[in-house]
N, C-alpha and C positions, 0 to 999 in steps of 0.2 A: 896371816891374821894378826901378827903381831904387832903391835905398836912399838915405835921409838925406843930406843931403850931409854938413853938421858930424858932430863927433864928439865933443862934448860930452859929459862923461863925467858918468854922475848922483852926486850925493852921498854913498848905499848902494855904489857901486862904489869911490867914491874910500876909503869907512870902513872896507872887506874890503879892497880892497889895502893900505891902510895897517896894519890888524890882524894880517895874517901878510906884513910887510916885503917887499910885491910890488916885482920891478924893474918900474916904470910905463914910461919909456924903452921897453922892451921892448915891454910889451904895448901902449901908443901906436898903436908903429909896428905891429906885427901888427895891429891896428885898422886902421890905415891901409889896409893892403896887401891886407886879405880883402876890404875894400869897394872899391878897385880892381878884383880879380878877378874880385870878387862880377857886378860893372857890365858890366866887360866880355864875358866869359863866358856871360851870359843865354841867347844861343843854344842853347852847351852843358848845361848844367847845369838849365835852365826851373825856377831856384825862384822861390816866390815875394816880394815886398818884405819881409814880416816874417821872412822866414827872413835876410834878409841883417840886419837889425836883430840875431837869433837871433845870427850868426855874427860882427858886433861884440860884443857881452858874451862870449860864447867866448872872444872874443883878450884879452879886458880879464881875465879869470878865470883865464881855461887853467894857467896857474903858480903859483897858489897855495900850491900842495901842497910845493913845492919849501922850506917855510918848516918843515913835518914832515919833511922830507928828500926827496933827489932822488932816490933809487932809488923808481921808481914813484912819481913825484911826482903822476903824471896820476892814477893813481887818489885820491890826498889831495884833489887839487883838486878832483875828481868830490863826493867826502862832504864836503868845505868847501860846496859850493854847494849840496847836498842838505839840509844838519842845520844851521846857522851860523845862528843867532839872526838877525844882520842883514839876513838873506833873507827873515826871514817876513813881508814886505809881496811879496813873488812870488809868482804863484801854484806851486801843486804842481806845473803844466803847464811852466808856465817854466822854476822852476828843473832839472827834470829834462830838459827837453830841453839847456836851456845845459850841466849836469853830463855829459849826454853825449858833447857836445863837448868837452869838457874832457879826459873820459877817452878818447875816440879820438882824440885828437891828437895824440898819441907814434907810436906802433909796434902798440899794442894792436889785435889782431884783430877786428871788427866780428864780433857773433852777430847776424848778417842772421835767423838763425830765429827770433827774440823780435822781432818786426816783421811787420806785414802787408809782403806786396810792395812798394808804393806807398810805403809810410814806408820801408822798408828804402834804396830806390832815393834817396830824397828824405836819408837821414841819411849815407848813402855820398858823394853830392857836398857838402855841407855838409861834412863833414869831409874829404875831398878839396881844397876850397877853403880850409879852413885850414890842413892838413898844409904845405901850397904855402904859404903868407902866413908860417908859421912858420919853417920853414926860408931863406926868402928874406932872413930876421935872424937866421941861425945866431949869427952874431959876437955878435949884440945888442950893435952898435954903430951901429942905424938908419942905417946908411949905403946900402944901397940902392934904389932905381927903380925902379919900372917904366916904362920910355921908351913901350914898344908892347906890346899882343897880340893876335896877327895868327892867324887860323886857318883852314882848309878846310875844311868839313866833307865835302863831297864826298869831297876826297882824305885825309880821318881825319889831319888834321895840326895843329898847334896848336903857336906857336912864341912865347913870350915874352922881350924883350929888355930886359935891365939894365941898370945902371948902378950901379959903386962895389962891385962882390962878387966874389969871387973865387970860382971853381966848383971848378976843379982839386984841390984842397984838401980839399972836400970831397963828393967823386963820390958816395962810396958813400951817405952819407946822405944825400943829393941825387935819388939814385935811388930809394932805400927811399922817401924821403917822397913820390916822386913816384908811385912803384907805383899807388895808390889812384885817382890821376886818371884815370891812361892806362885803368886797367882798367876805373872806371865811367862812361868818356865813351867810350870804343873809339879812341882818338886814339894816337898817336905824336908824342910832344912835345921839342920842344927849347927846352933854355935858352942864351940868347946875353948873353953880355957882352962888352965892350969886345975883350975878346983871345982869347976861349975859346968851345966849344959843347956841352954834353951833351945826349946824344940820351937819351931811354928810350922803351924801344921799346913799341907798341902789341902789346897783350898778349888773349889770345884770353878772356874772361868765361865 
């Protein structure tokens, strides 16, 4: 279940972020932080190894669009990855799944009914586990950890603890990004850092 360890970014990734002035810093760390989760989480989530491959290009991609403007950036980024000359060694498959990462990585609503089941299920925790990796670099000042994640399944609990991030600050978006997890894992999750704890609560599907 494990993804790659390195994170070696290919050439065609480093040529698109550089083409619409991606903060890299950023996506780096989101890189980072989804294969963390990705790893740990297996239990939860059962994807499989190339989907966490899938959900590093995601983090490397996801802000493109921000280079057309931030209002609805995520959708810019989705038609960056879709139509962008420099994709076309991807296949169709590829880059449309990476684009849809892209575009539900904000806030945007998942149409679970353009999906069999099975894929629906499978592109809800893939973007579940990047909502989480994104938000954990609100600042995009790669400053925090992840020390531990610790979870029950029994008791639907699921607890991640940080380092270097402030939560307080910002709860509510914390929560919103967090929505997606709690509700496709059945879990009630809490985030811990240094001095602070937000709970979001496990939510009925």
């Amino acid at each position: 279940m494990a993804v790659r360890d390195e994170l070696a970014v290919p050439e065609v990734v480093r040529q698109i972020q550089a083409k619409y002035a991606a903060n890299v810093a950023h996506a780096v760390q989101v890189a980072r932080l989804v294969q963390r989760l990705f790893q740990d989480l297996a239990p939860l989530h059962r994807l499989e190894a190339v989907d966490g491959h899938l959900l590093v290009l995601g983090a490397w991609l996801h802000d493109l669009g921000h280079y057309i403007a931030t209002r609805k950036h995520h959708e810019h980024s989705a038609q960056i990855i879709r139509y962008d000359r420099l994709l076309d060694g991807w296949s169709p498959e590829l880059r449309e799944e990476v684009a849809l990462l892209a575009l539900y990585h904000r806030k945007k609503k998942i149409r679970t009914d353009d999906f069999e089941p099975g894929q629906a299920t499978r592109l809800s925790s893939m973007v579940a586990l990047l909502r989480l990796a994104d938000v954990l670099d609100r600042a995009h000042d790669q400053q925090t950890v992840i020390r531990a994640v610790e979870f029950d399944l029994a008791a639907q609990e699921l607890q991640i603890r940080l380092q270097g991030m402030e939560l307080s600050p910002i709860v509510e978006n914390l929560q919103a990004k967090c929505n997606l997890a709690v509700k496709t894992w059945g879990v009630r999750l809490t985030l811990i850092s240094e001095r602070e704890r937000i709970v979001v609560p496990r939510q009925d599907t």
